[in-house]
C-alpha positions in Angstrom: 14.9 34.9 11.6 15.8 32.4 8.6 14.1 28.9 9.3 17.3 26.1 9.1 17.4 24.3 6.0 16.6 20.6 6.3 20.1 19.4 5.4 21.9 21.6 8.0 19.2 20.5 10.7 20.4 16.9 9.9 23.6 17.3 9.7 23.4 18.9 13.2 21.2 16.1 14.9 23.8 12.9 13.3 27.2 14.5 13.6 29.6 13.0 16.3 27.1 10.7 17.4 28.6 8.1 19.1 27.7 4.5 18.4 26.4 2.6 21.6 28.4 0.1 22.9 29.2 -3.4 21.3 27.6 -6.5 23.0 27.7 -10.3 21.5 25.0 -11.6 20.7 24.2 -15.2 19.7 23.8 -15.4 15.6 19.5 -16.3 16.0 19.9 -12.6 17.9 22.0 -10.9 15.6 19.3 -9.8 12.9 19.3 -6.6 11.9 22.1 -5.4 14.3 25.0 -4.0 13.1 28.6 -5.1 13.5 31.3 -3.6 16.4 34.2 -5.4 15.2 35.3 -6.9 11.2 34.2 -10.5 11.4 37.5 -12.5 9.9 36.7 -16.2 9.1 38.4 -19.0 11.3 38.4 -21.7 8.8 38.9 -22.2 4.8 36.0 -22.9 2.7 35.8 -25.6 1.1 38.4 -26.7 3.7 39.3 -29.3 0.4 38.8 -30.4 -2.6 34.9 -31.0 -2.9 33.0 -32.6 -5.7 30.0 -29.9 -7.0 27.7 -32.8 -8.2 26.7 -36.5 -7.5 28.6 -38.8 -9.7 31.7 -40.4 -10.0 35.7 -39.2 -8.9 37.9 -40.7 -11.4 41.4 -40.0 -13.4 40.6 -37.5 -16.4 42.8 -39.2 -18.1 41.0 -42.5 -18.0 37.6 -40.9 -19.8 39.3 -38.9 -22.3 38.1 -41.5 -24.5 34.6 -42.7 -24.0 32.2 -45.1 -23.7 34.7 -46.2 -21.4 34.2 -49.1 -17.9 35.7 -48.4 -14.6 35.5 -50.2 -11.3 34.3 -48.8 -8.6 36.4 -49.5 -5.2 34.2 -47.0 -2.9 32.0 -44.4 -2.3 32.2 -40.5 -0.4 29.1 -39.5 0.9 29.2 -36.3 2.2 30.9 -36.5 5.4 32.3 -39.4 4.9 35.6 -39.3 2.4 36.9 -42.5 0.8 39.9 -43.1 2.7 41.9 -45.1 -0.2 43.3 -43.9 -3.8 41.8 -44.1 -7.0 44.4 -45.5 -9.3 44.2 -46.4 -13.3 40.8 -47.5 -14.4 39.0 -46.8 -11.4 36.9 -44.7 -9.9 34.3 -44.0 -6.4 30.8 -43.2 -6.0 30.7 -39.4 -5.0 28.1 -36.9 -3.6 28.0 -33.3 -3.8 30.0 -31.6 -0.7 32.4 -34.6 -0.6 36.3 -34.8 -0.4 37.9 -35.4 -3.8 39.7 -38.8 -3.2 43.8 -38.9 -3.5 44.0 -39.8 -7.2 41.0 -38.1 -8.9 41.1 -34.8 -10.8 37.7 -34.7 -12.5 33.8 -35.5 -11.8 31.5 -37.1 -13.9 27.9 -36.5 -13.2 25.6 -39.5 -12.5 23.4 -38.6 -15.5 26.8 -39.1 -17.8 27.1 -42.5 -16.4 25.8 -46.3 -16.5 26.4 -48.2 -13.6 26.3 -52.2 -13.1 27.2 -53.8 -10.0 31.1 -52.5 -9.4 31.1 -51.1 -12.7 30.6 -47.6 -13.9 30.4 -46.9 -17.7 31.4 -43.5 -18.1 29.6 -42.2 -22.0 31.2 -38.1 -21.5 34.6 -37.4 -20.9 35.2 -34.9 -18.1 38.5 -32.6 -18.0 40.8 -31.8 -15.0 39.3 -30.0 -12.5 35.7 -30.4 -14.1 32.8 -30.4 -11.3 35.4 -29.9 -8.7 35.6 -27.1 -6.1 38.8 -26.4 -5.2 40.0 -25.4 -1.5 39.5 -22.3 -0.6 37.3 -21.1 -3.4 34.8 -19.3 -1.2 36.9 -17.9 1.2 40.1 -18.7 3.2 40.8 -18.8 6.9 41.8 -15.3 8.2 39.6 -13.2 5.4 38.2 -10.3 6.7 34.5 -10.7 4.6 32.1 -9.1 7.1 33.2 -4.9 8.0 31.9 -3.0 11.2 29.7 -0.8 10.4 27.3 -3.1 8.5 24.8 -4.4 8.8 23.9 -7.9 10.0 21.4 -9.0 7.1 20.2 -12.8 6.5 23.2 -13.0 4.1 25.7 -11.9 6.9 24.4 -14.0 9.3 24.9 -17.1 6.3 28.0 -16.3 6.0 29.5 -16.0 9.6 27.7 -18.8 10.3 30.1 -20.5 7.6 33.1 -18.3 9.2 32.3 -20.5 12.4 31.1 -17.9 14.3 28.1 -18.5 16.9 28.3 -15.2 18.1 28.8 -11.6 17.0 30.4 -8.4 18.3 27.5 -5.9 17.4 26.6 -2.4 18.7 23.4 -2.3 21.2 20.2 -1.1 20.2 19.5 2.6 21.4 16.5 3.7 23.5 13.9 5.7 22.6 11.2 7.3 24.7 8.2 8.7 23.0 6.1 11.1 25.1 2.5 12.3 23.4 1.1 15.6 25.2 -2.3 17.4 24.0 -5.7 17.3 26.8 -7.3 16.0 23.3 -5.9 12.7 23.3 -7.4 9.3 23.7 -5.8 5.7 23.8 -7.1 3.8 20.7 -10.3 1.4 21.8 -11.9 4.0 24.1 -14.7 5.5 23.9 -13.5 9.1 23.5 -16.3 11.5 22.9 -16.5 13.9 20.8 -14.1 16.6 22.2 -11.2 14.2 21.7 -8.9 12.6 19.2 -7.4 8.9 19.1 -3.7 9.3 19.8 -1.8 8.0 16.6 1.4 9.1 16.6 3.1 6.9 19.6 1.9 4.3 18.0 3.6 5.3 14.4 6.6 6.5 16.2 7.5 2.9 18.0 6.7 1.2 15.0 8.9 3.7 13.0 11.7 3.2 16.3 11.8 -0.6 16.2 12.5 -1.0 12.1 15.3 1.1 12.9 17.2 -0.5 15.2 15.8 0.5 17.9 13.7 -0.1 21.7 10.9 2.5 22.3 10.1 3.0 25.7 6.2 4.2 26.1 5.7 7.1 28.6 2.6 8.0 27.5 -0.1 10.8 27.0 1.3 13.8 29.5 -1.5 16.5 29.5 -1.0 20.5 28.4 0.4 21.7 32.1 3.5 21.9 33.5 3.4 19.1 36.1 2.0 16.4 34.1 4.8 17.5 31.7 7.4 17.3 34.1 6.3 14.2 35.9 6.9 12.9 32.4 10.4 14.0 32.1 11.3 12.4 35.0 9.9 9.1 33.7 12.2 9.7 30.7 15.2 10.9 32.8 14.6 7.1 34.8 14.1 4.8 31.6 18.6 5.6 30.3 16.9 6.1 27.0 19.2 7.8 24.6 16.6 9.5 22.5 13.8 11.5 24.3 11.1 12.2 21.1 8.2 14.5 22.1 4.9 14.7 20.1 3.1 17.7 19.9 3.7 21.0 22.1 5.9 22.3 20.1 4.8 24.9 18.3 3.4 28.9 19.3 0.2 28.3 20.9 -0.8 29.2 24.2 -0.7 25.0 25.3 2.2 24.4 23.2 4.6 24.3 26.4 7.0 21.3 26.1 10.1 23.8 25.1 9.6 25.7 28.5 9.3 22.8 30.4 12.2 20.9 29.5 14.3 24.0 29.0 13.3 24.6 32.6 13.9 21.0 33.3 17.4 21.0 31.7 17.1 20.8 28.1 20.0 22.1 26.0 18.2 23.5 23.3 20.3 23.7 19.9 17.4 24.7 17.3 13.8 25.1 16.9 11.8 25.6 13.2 13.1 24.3 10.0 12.5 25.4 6.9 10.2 22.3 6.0 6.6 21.3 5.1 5.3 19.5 7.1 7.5 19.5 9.9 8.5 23.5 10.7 8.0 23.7 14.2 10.6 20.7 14.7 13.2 21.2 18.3 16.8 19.8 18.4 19.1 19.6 21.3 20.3 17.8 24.7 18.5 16.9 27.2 21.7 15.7 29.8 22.9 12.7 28.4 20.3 12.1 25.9 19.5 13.6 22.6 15.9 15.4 22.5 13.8 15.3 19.4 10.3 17.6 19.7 8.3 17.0 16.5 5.1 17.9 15.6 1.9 16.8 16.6 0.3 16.6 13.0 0.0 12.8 11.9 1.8 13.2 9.0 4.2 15.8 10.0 5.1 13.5 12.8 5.6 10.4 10.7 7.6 12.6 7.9 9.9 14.6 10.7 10.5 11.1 12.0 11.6 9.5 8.9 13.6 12.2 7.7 15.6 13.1 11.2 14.7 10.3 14.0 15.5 7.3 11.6 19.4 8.6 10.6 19.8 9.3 14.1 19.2 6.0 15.5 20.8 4.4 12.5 24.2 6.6 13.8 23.4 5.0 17.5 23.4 1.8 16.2 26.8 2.3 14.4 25.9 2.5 10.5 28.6 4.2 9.0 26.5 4.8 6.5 22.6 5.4 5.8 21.1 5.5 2.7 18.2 8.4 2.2 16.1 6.5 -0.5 15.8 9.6 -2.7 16.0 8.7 -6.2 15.7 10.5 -9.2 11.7 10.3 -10.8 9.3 12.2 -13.3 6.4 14.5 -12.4 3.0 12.5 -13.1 1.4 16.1 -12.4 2.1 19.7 -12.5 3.7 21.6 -9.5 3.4 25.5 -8.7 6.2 27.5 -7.4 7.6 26.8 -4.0 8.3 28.9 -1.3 11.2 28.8 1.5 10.4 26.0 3.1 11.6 22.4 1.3 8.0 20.8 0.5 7.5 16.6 0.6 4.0 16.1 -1.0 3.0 12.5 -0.6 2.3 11.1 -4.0 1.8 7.9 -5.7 4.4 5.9 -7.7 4.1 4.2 -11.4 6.3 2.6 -13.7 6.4 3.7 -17.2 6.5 1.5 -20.1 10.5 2.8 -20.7 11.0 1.7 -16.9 11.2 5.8 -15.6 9.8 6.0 -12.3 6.8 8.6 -12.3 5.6 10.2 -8.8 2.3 12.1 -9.1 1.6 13.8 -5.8 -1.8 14.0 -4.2 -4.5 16.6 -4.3 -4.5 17.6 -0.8 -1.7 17.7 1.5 -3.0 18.6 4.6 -0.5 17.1 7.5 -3.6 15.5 9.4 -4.6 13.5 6.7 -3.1 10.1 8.1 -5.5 8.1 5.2 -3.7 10.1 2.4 0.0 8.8 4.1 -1.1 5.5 4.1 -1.7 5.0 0.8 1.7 7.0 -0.4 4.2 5.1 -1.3 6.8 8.2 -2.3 7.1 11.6 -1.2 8.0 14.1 -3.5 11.1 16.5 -2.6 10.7 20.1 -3.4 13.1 22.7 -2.7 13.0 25.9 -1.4 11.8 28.4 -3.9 11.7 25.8 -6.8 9.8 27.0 -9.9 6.8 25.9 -11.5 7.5 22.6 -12.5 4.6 20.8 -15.7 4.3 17.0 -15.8 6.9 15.0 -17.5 9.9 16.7 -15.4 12.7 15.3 -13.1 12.1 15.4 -9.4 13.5 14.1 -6.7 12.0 11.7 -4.4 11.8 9.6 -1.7 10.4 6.1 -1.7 8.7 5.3 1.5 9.9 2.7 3.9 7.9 3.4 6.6 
């Protein structure tokens, strides 16, 4: 049977996800969520005329000719207009953010200025308009400036803060349930012996979970047998979550017996092996109302898989309407032999060459439990299936790691 390409695996897992369901949320909470509704603003900005530096608001037409002496009858601090009009050969102390006065057309900064008592010598003329933002130069009210689908960044949350919006419509943060299985593992600070391993990839996984939007939910380390297995399902069935993820299990070995549990125990199974490396013996498919994810127990096929398929998923729960992959376009720092059918990402290390190109030169070993070798990536090099031998110097593909 033909392993399923990578890109029709994904496409399978994200399509026709639905979004979860919007909630408001105060703007301190809003970080990182992403908007249910187009944010429209409720006010005009500047709601007037504002001076864009300390100085003086006065008549251009009374410092087109300078060194010239006005009177000063006032100040605006910000906050606090000047109530009165500046008429012919006068003019008011201003601050930046304050109301022009009725009267003024122009600003002249304090450092083009001598002032003495209620005098002002003014020694550069200033035009109409100069030093003056105008109403409504940033935005006006009923401007649609913030769309659903994106993000809520620190600069969103700026700017519908400046809308006058406390709160925001934004989608809620799926679920995610991480189960680990294997008799070999051990929690991290035991003493494990020598017949065990120190379970890794939960811990990757949530971390992986929560800079994506969303709330992992632990059920812990379920052992190779059928009832520890399904007494972990029915933890997962309790917690809502929308994403079950299973580590490990999921291959051909005689332990490797997640797929016949949950098949057993419901799951919907829509495909199993992808023509990947490291990844291949990845499972896809329904589990009632939640979406089921079985990846690998390797380290680093865990953390890869993960990246590559959990991440765009949760980033469809969350309502992105779109998700950037990170691949960009590089140059081989090494030579590459031929590939086979299954779409290879080597982890490699990134350079910047003197003309700017990007240059990824892939590691020497690539073994899938070498966590150390992950660590210190910072790209992953994209082969495709049954690429050719590729020398040092050529274009690749790759993906920059942001995980």
């Amino acid at each position: 049977m033909a392993l399923l390409p990578v890109e029709e695996a994904l496409r399978r897992i994200v399509d026709g996800v639905p979004p979860r369901p919007a909630e408001r949320v105060p703007l301190d909470d809003a970080l990182d969520r992403v908007l249910a509704e187009d944010i429209a603003a409720r006010r005009t900005q500047p709601p007037w005329d504002t001076s864009a530096m300390d100085g003086y608001a006065v008549r251009a037409a009374d410092v087109a000719t300078v060194p010239t002496t006005l009177r000063v009858i006032g100040a605006a601090p910000a906050g606090h207009p000047f109530e009165g009009t500046v008429g012919a050969g006068e003019a008011v102390r201003i601050f930046t953010g304050a109301p022009l006065p009725d009267g003024a057309n122009a600003i002249v900064i304090q450092e083009d200025t001598e002032r003495a008592g209620d005098e002002v010598t003014v020694l550069e003329s200033s035009g109409i308009g100069r030093f003056v933002r105008k109403r409504g130069l940033d935005f006006a009210e009923g401007d649609v400036l913030l769309s659903a689908g994106r993000r809520a960044d620190p600069r969103a949350i700026a700017l519908a803060a400046a809308m006058n919006h406390a709160d925001l419509s934004v989608h809620g943060r799926p679920k995610v349930a991480i189960l680990s299985t294997g008799d070999e593992l051990a929690l991290p600070g035991s003493d494990p012996g020598p017949e065990k391993i120190i379970a890794s990839n939960g811990f990757g996984l949530a971390a992986i979970v929560r800079r994506a939007g969303g709330i992992p939910v632990d059920l812990g380390i379920a052992a190779d047998d059928r009832e520890s297995l399904a007494g972990a399902v029915a933890k997962a069935r309790k917690s809502g979550a929308d994403v079950l993820v299973t580590l490990g299990g999921a291959s051909v070995g005689e332990h490797d017996i997640v797929q016949d549990v949950l098949v057993a125990e419901g799951l919907s199974l829509d495909f199993w092996k992808i023509a990947m490396r490291p990844g291949k013996p990845l499972m896809f498919g329904m589990f009632g109302a939640s979406r089921f994810l079985g990846l690998p127990g390797n380290p680093v096929s865990a953390m890869i898989t993960a990246r590559l398929f959990l991440v765009p998923l949760i980033h469809a729960l969350c309502g992105l309407r779109e998700t950037q992959s990170g691949e960009t376009n590089a140059r081989l720092g090494a030579d590459l032999g031929e590939n086979d059918q299954r779409q290879d990402y080597l982890r490699a290390m990134s350079s910047i060459d003197p003309d700017g190109t990007l240059v990824v030169t892939p590691f020497g070993r690539q073994d899938s439990s070498m966590l150390a070798t992950l660590a210190r990536a910072d790209a992953l090099i994209i082969r495709p299936p049954f690429a050719p031998a590729a020398t040092a110097g050529e274009t690749c593909r790759a993906l920059l790691m942001d995980f």
